[in-house]
N, C-alpha and C positions, 0 to 999 in steps of 0.2 A: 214501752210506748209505741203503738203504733206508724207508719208512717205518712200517715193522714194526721195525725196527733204533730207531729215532729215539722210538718207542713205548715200544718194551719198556726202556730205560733209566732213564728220570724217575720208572716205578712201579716198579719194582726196586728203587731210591736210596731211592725215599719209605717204600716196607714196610718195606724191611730196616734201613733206617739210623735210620727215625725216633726210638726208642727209645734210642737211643746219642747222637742229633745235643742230644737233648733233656738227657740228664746232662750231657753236654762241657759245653751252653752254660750250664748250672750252674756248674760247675767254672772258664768260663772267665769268668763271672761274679764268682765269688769271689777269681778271681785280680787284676781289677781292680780298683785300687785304691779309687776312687771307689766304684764296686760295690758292692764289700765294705764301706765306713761307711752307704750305703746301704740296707743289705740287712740290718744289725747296727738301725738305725734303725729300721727296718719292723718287724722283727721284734717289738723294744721294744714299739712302739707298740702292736700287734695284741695282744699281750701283755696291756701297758696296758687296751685296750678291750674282750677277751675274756677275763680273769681275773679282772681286777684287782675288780669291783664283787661276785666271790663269796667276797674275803679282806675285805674292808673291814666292819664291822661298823653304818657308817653308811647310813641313809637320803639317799640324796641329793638328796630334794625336799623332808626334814621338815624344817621349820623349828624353829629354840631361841633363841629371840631371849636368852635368859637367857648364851649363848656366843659370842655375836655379834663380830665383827672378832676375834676371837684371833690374837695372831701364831702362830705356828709354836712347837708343844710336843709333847711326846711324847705325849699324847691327840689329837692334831689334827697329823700330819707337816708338812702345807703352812696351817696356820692355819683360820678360819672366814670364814664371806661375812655380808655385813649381816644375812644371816636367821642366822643361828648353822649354820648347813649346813658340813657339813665338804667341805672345799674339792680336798682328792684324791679324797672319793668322786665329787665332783661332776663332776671332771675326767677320770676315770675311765668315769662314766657318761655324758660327752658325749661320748669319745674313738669311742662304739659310734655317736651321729648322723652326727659330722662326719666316718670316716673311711668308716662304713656307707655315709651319703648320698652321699656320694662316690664309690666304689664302684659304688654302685647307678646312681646317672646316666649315668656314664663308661660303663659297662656297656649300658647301656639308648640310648647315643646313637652306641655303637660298633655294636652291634646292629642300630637301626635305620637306621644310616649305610649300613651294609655290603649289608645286605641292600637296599636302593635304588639305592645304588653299581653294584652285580654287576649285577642287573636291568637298568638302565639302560642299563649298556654293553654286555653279552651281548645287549640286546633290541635294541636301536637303534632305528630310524627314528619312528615317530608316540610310541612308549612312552618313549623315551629323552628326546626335547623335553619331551616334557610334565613329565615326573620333573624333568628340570632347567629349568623352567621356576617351578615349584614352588621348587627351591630357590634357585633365583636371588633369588626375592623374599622369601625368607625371611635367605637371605645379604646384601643391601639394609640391613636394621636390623643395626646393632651388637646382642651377644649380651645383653649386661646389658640394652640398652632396652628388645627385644623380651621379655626376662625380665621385667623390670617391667611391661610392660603384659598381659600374660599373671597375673602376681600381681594388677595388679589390676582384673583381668574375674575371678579365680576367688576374692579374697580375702587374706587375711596367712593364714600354713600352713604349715608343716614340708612336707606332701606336695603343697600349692600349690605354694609352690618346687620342690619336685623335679620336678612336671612343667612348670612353667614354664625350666625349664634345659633338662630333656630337646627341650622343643620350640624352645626356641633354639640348640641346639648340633647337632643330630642331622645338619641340612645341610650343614655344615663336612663330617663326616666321610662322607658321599653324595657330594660333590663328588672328595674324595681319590678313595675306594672304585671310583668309575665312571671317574678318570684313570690310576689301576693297573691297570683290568680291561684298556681300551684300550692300553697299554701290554706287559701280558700276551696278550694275541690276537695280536700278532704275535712271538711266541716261536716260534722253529723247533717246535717238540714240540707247541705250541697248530695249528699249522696242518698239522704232519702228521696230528694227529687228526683235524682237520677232513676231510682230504681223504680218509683211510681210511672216514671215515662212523661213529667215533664218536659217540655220542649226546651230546647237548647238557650231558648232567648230568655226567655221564660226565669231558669234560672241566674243568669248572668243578669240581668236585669232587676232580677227579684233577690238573686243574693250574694251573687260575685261582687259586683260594681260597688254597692252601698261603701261596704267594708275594703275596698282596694282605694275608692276614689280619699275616702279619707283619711287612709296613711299616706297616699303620695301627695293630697292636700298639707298634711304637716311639713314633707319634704320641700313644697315648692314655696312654700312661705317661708321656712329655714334659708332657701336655696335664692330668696327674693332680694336680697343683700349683696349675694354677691356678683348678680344679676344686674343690679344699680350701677355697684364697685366696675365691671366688665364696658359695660355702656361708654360711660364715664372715659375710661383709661383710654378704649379706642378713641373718642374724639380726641383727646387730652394728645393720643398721638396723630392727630388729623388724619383719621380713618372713617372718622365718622359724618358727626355734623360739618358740613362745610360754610365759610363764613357766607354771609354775615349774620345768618341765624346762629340764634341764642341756645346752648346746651351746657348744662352744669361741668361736664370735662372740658368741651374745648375754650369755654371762660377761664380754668385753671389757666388753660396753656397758655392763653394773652395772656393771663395776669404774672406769669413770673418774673416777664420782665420789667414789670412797673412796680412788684413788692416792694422795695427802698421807699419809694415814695407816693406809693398807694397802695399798702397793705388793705385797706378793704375791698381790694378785687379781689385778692383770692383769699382771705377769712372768708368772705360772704359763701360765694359757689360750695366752699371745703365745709365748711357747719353746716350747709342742707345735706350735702351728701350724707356726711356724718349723721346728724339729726335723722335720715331717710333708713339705712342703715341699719340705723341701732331699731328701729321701731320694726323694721322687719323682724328685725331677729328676738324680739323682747315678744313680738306677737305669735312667732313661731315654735319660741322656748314654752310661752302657757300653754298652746296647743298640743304640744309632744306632751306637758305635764297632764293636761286634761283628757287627752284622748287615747293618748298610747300611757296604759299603766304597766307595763312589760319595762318601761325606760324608768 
């Protein structure tokens, strides 16, 4: 086969099928079983954190100390918190941090991962050490320690943490990114471009990225749990959210001391987690099954 042959194939598959390849893996999504409670789960939640605080009629940072601990009544679904706050809008309004910040980092450290990744191995020699050299010594610290020292050179912060995560995870996924790229350079269709003389972007574009972005797509939705789990723990040690706003950890932390006699503060916050959690990782399991058949 020539390598006009070997060319013309991969952007052909990729133009014309894209749009089709993209519903299927919908559909075959839903067909899996796991998937599909997953994917029912998400849904809920997103729900939850983008609707839910424009039905609620509640303030979720005003305080009523005059309604304080209320169990669970038809004025209050899920009961009151020690300030008299109602405790679904609360949860409602922290569903938008903890799934937001989540979200947002995963995002911001698949980003930076990726684009270092590529770079790295597409560039090789003097560029590529140094890049991994960089993150070699950032990979060195566990992610939670170098997160805490990072918090505390910048302070306790909601957006502390978030770049305090971003700057401890973002290596991980540089590391992935730059062993897929290597990995993809020696693809038949990668080296026939090369030897035709297409342009460097050209192929990375046309046939690095496709196939790197969606193994480290499986990685960050795997990796989207315990990205929740992290959130979560720093507020839970008030690192994060600061009162009187609403976050699924640092409601834990109030709530431990009122379990005895108000256990639905912290069942409620701890089954979204959980609920949140599991639906990552039950979305993440079909994806490894559907898209990486090597696993």
């Amino acid at each position: 086969m020539s390598v006009t042959e070997i060319l013309s194939l991969p952007h052909a598959a990729a133009v014309d099928v894209a749009p089709a390849a993209a519903s299927g893996l919908w559909r075959r999504l839903w067909q899996h079983n796991e998937a599909r409670v997953g994917l029912i789960a998400a849904f809920l939640l997103l729900l939850l954190a983008i609707g839910g605080p424009l039905v609620l009629p509640y303030d979720p940072d005003l305080p009523d100390y005059a309604a304080a601990l209320q169990p669970p009544s038809r004025a209050h679904l899920l009961g009151t918190d020690h300030a008299g706050r109602d405790l679904l809008a609360r949860l409602m309004d922290g569903a938008r941090r903890s799934l937001g910040a989540s979200l947002l980092v995963l995002s911001s450290t698949f980003t930076i991962g990726l684009v270092v990744g590529v770079v790295a191995g597409m560039a090789g020699g003097a560029l590529d050490t140094l890049l991994m050299r960089i993150v070699d010594i950032l990979m060195t610290l566990p992610g939670m320690v170098l997160a805490m020292a990072v918090i505390g050179l910048l302070g306790p912060g909601f957006q502390n943490l978030l770049v305090a995560l971003i700057i401890a995870d973002w290596a991980y996924y540089a590391r992935l990114a730059r062993s897929y790229v290597l990995t993809a350079t020696q693809r038949p269709d990668v080296i026939a471009a090369r030897l035709a003389g297409i342009s460097w972007s050209r192929i990375i574009w046309g046939h690095v990225l496709p196939g790197v972005m969606t193994q480290m797509a499986i990685i960050a939705t795997l990796g989207l749990g315990g990205m929740i789990t992290a959130i979560s723990g720093f507020s839970f040690l008030g690192l994060g959210v600061q009162p009187p706003l609403a976050e699924w950890g640092s409601m834990l932390s109030d709530a431990r001391f009122y379990f005895p006699i108000a256990p639905w503060l912290l069942l409620a916050p701890a089954g979204l987690i959980f609920a949140a959690v599991l639906a990552a990782n039950l979305i993440g399991n079909a994806l490894r099954d559907l898209l990486d058949p090597t696993e």
